[in-house]
Structure formats: structure tokens, C-alpha cells
matplotlib code that plots the C-alpha trace (Angstrom):
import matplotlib.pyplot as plt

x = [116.1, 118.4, 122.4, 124.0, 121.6, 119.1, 114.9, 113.7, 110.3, 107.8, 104.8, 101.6, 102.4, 98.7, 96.0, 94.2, 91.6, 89.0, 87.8, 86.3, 86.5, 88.1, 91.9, 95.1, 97.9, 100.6, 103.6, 104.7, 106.6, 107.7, 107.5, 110.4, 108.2, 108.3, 104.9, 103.7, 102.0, 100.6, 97.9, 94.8, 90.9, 89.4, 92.7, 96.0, 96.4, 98.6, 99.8, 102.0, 105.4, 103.4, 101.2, 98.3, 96.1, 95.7, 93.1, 93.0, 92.9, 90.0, 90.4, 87.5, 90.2, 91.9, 95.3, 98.5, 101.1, 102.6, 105.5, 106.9, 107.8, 108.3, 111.0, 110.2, 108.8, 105.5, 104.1, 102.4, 101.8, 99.3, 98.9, 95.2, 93.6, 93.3, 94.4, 97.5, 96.7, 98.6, 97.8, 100.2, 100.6, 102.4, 103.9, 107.5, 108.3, 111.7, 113.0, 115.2]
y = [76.4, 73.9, 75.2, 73.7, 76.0, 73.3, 73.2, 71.1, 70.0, 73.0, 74.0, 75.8, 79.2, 80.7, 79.6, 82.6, 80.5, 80.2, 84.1, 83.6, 87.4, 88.8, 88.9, 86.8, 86.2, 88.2, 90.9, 90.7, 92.6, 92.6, 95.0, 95.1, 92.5, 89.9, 90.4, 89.7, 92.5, 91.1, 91.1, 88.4, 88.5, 91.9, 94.0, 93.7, 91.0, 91.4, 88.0, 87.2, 85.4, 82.1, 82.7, 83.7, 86.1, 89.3, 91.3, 92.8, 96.5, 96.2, 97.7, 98.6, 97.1, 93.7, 94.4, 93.7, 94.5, 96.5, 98.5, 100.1, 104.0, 108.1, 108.7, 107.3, 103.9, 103.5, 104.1, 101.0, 102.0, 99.7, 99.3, 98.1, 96.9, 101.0, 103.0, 104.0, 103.9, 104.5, 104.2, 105.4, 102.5, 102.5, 99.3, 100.2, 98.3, 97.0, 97.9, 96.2]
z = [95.0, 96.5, 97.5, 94.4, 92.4, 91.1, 91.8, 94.0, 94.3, 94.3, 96.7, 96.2, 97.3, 96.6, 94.4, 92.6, 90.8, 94.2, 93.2, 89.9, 89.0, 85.9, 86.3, 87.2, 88.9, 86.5, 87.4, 91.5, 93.9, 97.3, 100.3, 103.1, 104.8, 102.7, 101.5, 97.9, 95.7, 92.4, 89.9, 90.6, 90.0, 91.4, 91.2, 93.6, 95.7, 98.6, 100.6, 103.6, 103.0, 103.7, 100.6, 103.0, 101.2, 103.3, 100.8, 97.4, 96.2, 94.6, 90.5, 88.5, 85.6, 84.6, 86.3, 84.4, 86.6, 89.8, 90.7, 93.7, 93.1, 94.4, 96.5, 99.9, 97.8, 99.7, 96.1, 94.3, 90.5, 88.6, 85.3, 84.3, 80.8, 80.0, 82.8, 85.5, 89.2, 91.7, 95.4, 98.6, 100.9, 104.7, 103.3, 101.6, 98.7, 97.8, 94.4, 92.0]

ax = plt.figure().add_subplot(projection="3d")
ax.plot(x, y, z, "-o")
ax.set_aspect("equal")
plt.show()
């Protein structure tokens, strides 16, 4: 985004398509670090600010979507093609 409020010309931020298992890049969140929580093949992706990808929580499901939650917000909740995970994380989460 440029000041006046208009797009600029983009970047690659991450490409999901060199891991040819089931799943893609979908819902996203943030933690207090800047890094990026989202849906990809195998499960949750998790990448620095840079778009470097740091690992993935590896889901025996298609994932859909992510969302911080509980009260201290070091919660990530998952929703999968059938199921509701959730996983406790050191990482905090910053909700919207």
C-alpha cells in the first residue's frame, strides 16, 4: 500500500505450491511477532515477517482456517475438512 491509500506493485510473499501435499494457502493470522499462521499443504504453515517458511503443524486434515483464542491467546484453533483442533503455542496471537 502506498501513503495516498492506492497498491503499488506487489511481491511474492511465499509460494505454497513447492509442497505438493493436499491443502492451500487459505484463512491467516498473525502473532505479536509479526509472524504468519495460515492454512497450506500438510496443515498450518507458520512464516517469518519476510515470508520465510519456518515449519508447518502438520494436520492429518485439509485445513481451512486458523484463529487465535482462550484468555491468555497462545491458543491457535484450526478448523480442518471434518474436525476442530486446537494446539497451545508459546507464540501469542493478536486478535482482531
Amino acid at each position: 500500500m502506498k501513503a495516498d491509500g492506492s497498491v503499488g506493485e506487489g511481491t511474492l510473499f511465499a509460494d505454497a505450491n513447492v509442497d505438493k501435499t493436499p491443502g492451500g494457502p487459505d484463512g491467516i493470522r498473525v502473532d505479536k511477532n509479526g509472524n504468519v499462521y495460515g492454512s497450506g499443504p500438510g496443515g498450518v504453515w507458520i512464516l517469518s515477517p519476510e515470508g520465510k517458511h519456518l515449519g508447518t503443524v502438520k494436520i492429518p486434515e485439509v485445513v481451512s482456517n486458523v484463529a487465535w483464542g482462550d484468555a491468555d491467546g497462545k491458543t491457535l484453533y484450526i478448523t480442518a475438512s471434518t474436525s476442530l483442533y486446537r494446539i497451545k503455542l508459546n507464540a501469542t496471537g493478536v486478535r482482531n
